[in-house]
N, C-alpha and C positions, 0 to 999 in steps of 0.2 A: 504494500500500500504506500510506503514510503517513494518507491521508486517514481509510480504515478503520480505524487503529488511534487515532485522534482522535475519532470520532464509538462506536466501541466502549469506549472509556475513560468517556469521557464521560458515554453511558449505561451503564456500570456504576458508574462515581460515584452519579451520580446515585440509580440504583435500589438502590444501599446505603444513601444517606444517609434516601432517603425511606423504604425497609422501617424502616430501625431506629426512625426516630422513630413509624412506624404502629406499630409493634409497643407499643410503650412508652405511646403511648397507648389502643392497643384491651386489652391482655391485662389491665391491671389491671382495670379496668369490668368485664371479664365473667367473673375470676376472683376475683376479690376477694368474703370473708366479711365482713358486718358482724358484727358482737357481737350485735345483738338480731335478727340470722333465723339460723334453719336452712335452709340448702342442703343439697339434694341434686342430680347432675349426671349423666347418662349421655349421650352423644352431642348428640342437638339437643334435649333434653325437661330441663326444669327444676323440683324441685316445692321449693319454699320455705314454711317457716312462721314468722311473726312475731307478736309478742304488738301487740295492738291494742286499747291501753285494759285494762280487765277480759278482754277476749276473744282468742282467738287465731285467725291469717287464715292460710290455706294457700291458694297458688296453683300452678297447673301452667304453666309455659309451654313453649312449643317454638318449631322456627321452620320454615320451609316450606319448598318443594322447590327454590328458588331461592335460599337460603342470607340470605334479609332479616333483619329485626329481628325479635325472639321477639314473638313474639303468647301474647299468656292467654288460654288453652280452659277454665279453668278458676279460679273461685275464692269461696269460702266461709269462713264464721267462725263459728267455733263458743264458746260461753261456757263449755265445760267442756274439760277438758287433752284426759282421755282419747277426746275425739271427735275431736277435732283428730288426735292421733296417730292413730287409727283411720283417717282421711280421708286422712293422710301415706300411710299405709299402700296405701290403697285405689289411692292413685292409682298409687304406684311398681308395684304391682302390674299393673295398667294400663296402665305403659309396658315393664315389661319382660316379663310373662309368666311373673314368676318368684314363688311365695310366698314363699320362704325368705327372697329378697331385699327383698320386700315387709315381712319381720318383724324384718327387722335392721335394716331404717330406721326402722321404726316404734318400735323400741327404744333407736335411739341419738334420735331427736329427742324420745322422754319424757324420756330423761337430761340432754336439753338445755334442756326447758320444766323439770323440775327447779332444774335450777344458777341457771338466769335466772329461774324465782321467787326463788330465795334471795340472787341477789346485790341484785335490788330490793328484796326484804327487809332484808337488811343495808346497804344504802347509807343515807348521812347526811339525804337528802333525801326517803326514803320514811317 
């Protein structure tokens, strides 16, 4: 009895010590906002938009049925906001089936191409 409770300790040591540190290093990476994109997240599909240069870049990613690293199914740049946001739009639309929810992201990420004109605007270096 003593032996099982040596080699059960042990791997539970162990599989605490190693979750905690996987944890600490996976969840930031794949939750983590930068300042210059927009994220948006529902289950395994990702639609992001970033300013790129003059232009701005929206991409969809997901990941597949075996749970691997996201892949892009998608991704485009548009030189004007509002196509961009339209494209935001189009694609949440796309993954969930929903308009409503289609139009509220498309509304928060014009609010967010907004802000992020204007703080490059006002920063010392632009």
């Amino acid at each position: 009895m003593a032996i099982d409770q040596v080699f059960t300790g042990t791997w539970r040591g162990i599989s605490r010590f190693s979750w905690r540190w996987l944890s600490i290093a996976v969840v930031p990476m794949d939750e983590r906002e930068q300042a210059n994109t927009f994220v948006w997240k529902q289950g395994k599909d990702l639609v992001t938009l970033s300013k790129a240069g003059e232009s701005w870049q929206v991409s969809c990613l997901t990941q597949g049925r075996l749970m691997g690293p996201r892949l892009k199914v998608y991704e485009a740049v548009h030189r004007q906001a509002k196509f961009a946001a339209w494209d935001v739009m189009a694609k949440v639309i796309s993954v969930t089936h929903d308009e409503e929810e289609g139009v509220e992201v498309a509304v928060r990420a014009a609010q967010w191409m907004r802000r992020s004109d204007a703080s490059t605007a006002s920063s010392p270096g632009a």
